[in-house]
N, C-alpha and C positions, 0 to 999 in steps of 0.2 A: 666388605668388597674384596673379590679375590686382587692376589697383587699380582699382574702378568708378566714379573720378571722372575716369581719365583717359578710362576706355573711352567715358562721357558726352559727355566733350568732342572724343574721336576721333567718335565717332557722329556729332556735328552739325557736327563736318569730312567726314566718308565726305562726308555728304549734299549736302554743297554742292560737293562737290567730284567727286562719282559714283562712286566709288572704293569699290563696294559692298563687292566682293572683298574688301579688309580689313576692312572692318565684320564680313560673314559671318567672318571668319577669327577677328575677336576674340568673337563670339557661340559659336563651337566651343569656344575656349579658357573660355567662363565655363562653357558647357555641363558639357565636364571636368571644373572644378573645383566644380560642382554634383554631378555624378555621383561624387568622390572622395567628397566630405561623405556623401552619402547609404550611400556604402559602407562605411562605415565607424558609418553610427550605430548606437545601442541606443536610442534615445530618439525618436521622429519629429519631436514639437514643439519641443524645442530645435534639432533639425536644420534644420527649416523657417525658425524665426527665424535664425536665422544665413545661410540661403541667402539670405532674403529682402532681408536686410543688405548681401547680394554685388551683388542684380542690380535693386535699387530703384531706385538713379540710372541707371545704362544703359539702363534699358528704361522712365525715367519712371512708376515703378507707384508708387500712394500707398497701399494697402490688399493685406491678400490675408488670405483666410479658409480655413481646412481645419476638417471637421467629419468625424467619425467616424461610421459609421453603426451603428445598435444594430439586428440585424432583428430579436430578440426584441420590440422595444417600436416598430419601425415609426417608430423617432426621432433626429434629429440630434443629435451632443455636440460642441459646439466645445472644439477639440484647441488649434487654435493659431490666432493672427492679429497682424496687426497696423497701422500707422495708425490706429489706432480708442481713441480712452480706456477702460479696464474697465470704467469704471462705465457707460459707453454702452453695454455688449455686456450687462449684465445678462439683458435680457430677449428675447437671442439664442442662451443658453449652452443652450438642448437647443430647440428645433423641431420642428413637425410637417411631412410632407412636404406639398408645394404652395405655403405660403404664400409665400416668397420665393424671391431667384434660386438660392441653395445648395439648396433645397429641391426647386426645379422640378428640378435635375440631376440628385436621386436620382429623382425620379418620374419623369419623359422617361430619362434613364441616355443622353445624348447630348452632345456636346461643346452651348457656347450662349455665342456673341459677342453683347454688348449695341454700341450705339454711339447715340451720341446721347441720351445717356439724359436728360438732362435735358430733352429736348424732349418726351421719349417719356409716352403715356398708360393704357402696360401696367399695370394694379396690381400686378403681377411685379414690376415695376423700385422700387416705392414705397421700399422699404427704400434701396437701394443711390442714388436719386431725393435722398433725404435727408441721404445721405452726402455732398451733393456730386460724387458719382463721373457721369464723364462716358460712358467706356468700362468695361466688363467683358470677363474672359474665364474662362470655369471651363467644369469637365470635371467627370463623376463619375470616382474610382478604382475601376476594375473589373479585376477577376484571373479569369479564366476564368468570365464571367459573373456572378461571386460580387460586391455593392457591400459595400466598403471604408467610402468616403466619397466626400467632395466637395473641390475644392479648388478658390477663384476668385479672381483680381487683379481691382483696378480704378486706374483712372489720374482723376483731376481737371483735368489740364493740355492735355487732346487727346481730342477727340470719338470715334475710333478706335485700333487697331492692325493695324499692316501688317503683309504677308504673312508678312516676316521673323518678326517677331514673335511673330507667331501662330505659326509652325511651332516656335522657339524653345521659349513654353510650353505646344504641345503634348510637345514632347519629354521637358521638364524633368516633367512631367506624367508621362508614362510612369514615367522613372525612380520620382518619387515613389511610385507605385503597386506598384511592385516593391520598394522600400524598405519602405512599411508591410506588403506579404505576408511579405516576409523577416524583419520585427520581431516581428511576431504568428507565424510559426512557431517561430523562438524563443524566444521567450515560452512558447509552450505549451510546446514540449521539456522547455526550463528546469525549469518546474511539472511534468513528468510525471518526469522525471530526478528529483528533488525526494521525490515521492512514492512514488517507486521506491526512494528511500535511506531513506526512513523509514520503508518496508515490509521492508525488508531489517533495519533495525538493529530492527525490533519481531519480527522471525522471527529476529533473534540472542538479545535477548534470552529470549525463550521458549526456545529452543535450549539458552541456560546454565541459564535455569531447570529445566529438563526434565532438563540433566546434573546439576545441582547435587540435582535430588530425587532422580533416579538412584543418587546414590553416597551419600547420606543414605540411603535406603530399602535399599541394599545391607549398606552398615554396618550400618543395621537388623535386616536379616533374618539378619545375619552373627550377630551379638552375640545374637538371638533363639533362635539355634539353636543355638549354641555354651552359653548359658544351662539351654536344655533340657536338650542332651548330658552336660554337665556336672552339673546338678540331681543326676540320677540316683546317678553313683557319689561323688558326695561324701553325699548320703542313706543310702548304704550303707554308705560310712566309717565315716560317723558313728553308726551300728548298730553295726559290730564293735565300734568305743571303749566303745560302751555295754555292749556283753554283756562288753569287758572289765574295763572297773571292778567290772561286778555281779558279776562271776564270782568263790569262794572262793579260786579257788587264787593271785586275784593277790596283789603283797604291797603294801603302802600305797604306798611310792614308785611302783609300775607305777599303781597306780590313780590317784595323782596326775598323774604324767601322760597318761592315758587324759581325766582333767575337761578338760586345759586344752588337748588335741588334737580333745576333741568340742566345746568352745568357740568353737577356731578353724574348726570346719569348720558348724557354724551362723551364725558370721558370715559365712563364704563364702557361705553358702546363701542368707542375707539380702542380698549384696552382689545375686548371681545375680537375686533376686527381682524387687530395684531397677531390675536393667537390664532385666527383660522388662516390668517395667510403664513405663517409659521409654519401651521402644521400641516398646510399644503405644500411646503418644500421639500423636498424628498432628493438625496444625493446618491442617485440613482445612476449605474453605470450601464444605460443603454447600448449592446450589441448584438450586429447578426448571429443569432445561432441557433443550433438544431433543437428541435423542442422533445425528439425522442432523448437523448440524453438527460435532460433536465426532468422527465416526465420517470424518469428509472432511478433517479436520483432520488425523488419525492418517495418514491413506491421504497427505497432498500432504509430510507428517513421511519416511514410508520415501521415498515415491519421491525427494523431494532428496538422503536421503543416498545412497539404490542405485536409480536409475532404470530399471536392468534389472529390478528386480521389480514389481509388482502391476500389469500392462498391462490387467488386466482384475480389476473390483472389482464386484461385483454388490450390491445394497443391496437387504433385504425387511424392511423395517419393517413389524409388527402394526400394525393400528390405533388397540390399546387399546396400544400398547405403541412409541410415536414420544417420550415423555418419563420423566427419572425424576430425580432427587434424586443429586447428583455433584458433585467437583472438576471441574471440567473438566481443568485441566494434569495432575491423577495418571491420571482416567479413558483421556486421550489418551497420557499414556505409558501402561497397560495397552495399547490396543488396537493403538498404533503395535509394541511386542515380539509382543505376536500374530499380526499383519498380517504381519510381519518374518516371524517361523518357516513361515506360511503361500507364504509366498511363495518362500523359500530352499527348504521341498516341495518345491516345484512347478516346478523349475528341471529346464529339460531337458524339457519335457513343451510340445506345442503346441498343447495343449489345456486348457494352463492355466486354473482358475479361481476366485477367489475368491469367498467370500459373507458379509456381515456380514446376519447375520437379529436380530430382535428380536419378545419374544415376551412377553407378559403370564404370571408365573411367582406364582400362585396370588396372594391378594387385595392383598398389600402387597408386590412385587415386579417385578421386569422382570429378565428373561432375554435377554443379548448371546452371540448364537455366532458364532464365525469359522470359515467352513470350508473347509475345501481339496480338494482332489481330488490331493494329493502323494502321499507316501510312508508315508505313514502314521506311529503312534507304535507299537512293538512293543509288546506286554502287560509283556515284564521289565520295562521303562524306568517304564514308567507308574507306577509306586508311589512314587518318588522324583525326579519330575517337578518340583516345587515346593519342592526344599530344593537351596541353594543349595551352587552345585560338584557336584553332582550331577543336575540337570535336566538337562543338555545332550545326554543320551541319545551318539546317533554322531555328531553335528555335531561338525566338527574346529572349534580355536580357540576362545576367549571365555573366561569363569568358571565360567559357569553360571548366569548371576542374573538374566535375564530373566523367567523365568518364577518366580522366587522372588520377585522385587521386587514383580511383577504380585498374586502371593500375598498378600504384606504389604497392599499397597495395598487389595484387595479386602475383605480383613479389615477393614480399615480402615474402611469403608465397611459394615461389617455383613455383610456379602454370602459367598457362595464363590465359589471359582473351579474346575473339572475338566475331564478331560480325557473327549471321549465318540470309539464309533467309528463310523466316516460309511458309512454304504449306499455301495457301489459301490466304493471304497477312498478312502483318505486319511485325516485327522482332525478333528476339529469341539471346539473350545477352548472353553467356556462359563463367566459367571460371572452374578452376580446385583450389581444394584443396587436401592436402594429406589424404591420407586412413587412417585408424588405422587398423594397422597390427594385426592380431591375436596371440597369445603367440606363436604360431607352426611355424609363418613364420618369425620371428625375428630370426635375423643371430646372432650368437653365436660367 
């Protein structure tokens, strides 16, 4: 690192001695080591004090100010300075453009060497006049005509600066100006990187949530069906039992144990009960809201996981029929497996197309169809669409529980869910949710 008390005292040997050559030579070398600093900052105003610390005594400067410019508010914010006590800068720390020399540089946007300032009767110079300061030199920071800021030395010791000089913090000036574009694009990055993670881990967690309901509303529909299946021939069991305890020809021990096998298969029955009113609970947070959002939600759901499907999603919202009364995360997993099967249709076709319609479904409803122009659903299939391990029709792969899950959920919700068949060919998936009542039709 040069030392800028030797370079001071090389300076005012160059000069007496002409030897400009090495003066210019040690000016490149401070150059340099201004240009390293600034490459290396993340911060501009501790960078600038520091520089200004390098090349104060070499080039005799007592002051230098940089101010930021704000173009929302048309106003200076001093970033950094120094020479100047804080409590002097008070009623410098934001500015308007014109009234002083930092000010005039955003307004003019032109380099501006003062000299002689204390002689001088510009009211421009009144501020910098007060300072003491004899010379000035500042520049606006401009990046492709875009103002930055401002940055201006001044000296007390010498009514001007020379040529050298002047070229020196023109230069150092440049750099500077490319140092605060490259802070502030970093910056933004930073912030948009940032927001980009927290977008990401808020689309994870929905993700687990969405699987997490997934395999709870699967279990659900598992244990619901398995209940019902069940229900039945343990009901009829437990009828034999009965006709044979009543019946004459048994002998007291067969009847006895007839009580204590139709015993066990009522407790069954009551276990069975348990679990279908269980798994008809559902902690469900019903509210008004719009169903296109929630309907773009599902569509941006499939396309992350399978981007090859829904290239085209067409939306017809009713006009009495843009809101209803919903989860939103179960509503979106319903219509993200819908979207799903619609879309897996319609593979191979280059005329694919999807439609989510919404439709006012008599006084206290709304009706959601999704429709395709696929392959349609055969009529066998259809009766056993919605019970799970058995929905999946011909699709190779899966369980079967998408559209059982969808089932549950709907119920859930009051509503159905069917299957309808589409003019022209394909399928059209339909379920119902609740309306939201207007204040006028709310029972009292």
């Amino acid at each position: 690192m040069l030392d800028c008390s030797d370079l001071s005292r090389d300076s005012a040997k160059a000069c007496e001695t002409g030897s400009e050559d090495h003066w210019h030579r040690q000016l490149l070398e401070l150059l340099a080591d201004t240009a390293s600093e600034l490459l290396q900052a993340e911060d501009l105003a501790p960078a600038l004090d520091r520089i200004f610390a390098q090349i104060r005594n070499a080039l005799q400067l007592d002051v230098f100010f940089h101010y930021a410019f704000d173009e929302a508010a048309e106003m200076l914010d001093l970033v950094a300075w120094g020479g100047v006590d804080e409590a002097k800068m008070a009623d410098w720390r934001r500015i308007g453009i014109g009234h002083s020399v930092c000010s005039v540089l955003a307004q003019e946007r032109r380099v501006s060497i003062g000299e002689n300032i204390q002689r001088s009767d510009d009211p421009r110079h009144a501020v910098a006049k007060g300072m003491g300061i004899d010379a000035f030199y500042g520049t606006p920071l401009l990046h492709k005509d875009r103002l930055l800021g401002t940055l201006a030395f001044g000296r007390r010791c010498r009514p001007r600066f020379s040529d050298a000089e002047i070229r020196f913090l023109q230069t150092l000036s440049s750099y500077v100006t490319l140092a605060d574009h490259r802070i502030g694009v970093d910056r933004e990055l930073r912030a948009r990187l940032q927001e980009r993670d927290r977008m990401l881990a808020e689309r994870s967690a929905i993700e687990r949530q969405m699987l997490e309901l997934t395999r709870a509303s699967a279990l659900g529909s598992i244990a619901a069906t398995v209940a019902h299946e069940l229900n039945q021939p343990l009901a009829a069991a437990a009828n034999y039992l009965a006709a044979l305890r009543l019946s004459p020809n048994s002998a007291e021990s067969t009847r006895a144990l007839a009580v204590s096998a139709e015993q066990q298969m009522h407790r069954a029955g009551e276990i069975i009960r348990r679990i279908r009113r269980m798994v008809r609970h559902n902690d469900l947070m019903l509210e008004d809201r719009a169903l296109a959002p929630v309907i773009e939600d599902a569509v941006l759901l499939v396309r992350a996981a399978a981007p090859q499907l829904l290239s085209r999603v067409h939306l017809d919202l009713g006009d009495d029929a843009r809101h209803a009364r919903f989860d939103n995360v179960q509503i979106a997993q319903v219509l993200a497996n819908l979207l799903r099967n619609a879309g897996e249709a319609c593979i191979g076709r280059t005329d694919a197309a999807v439609t989510v319609a919404t439709r006012a479904h008599g006084p206290g409803a709304v009706v959601v169809r999704v429709i395709d122009n696929g392959c349609g659903v055969s009529p066998e299939v259809q009766p056993s669409l919605f019970q799970p391990g058995l929905g999946k029709g011909d699709k190779p792969g899966g369980m079967g529980l998408g559209l059982a899950i969808s089932h549950h959920l709907i119920e859930g919700h009051g509503g159905r869910i069917w299957v309808e068949d589409t003019p022209g060919g394909g399928a059209t998936f339909a379920f119902t949710l609740p309306a939201i009542l207007e204040p006028a039709e709310v029972a009292l």
